[in-house]
Steps between C-alpha positions, in 0.01 A plus 500: 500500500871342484377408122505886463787542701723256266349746185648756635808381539569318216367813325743747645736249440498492132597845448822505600703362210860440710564539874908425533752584789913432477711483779763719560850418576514413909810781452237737378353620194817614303467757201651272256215239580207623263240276528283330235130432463354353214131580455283219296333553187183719523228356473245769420538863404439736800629738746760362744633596863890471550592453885815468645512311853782536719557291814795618705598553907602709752900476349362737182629813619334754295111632434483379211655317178571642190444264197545536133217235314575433121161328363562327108210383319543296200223707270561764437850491580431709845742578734406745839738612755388598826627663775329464842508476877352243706445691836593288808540666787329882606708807584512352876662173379196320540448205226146590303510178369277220617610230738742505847790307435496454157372795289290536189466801294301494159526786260332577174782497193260593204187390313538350189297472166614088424314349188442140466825298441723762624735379769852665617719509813525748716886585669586656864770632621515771774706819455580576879888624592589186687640226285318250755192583613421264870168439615316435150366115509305451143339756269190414302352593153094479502305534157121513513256596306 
């Protein structure tokens, strides 16, 4: 059995390509701070899942964070912009992320068609009305096929 149980890991494993968190600022997050997250080259040609995974605390004042996510890929030249909203907190200010002190929300970004030797960088920034956002610790960019 625990040969079976190591399969399955190392299986699930494989298919996710890049799994990368930056800090933010211990200021906060501010909206000239766009972050940066290289993805690798592709290895095979397939279908794969863009996540975004914020960690933040009970100093983010709002229900949720509004991003703007610029994915590049070097062939074809391919640039997407995104808009989106990581939801953090319900309409009674309760956090919907996962976690007590420290909160973790994931959200899908897109699904991508990536061929083999593709690669690219993917750029955050959030688009809220503060200039400094408090309470956001790292956010995270998850590829997997």
């Amino acid at each position: 059995m625990p040969v079976l149980a190591t399969l399955f890991t190392i299986s699930c494993t494989q298919s996710t390509i890049t799994h990368h968190y930056e800090a933010v600022s211990d200021e906060g997050w501010s909206r000239n701070d766009t972050l940066h997250f290289p993805l690798p080259e592709i290895k095979e040609d397939g279908n794969y899942r863009v996540e975004l995974g914020l960690r933040y605390n009970n100093l983010f004042p709002y229900e949720g964070l509004w991003l703007v996510a610029e994915t590049r890929l070097n062939t074809p030249h391919f640039i997407r912009i995104d808009t989106l909203c990581i939801v953090t907190a319900n309409k009674e200010g309760r956090p919907t992320g996962r976690g007590v002190v420290l909160m973790q929300s994931d959200t899908l970004l897109t699904t991508l068609h990536l061929s083999k030797g593709q690669n690219g960088e993917i750029y955050l920034r959030h688009i809220m009305h503060n200039e400094v956002l408090p309470g956001i610790l790292d956010v995270g960019v998850k590829v997997k096929r």
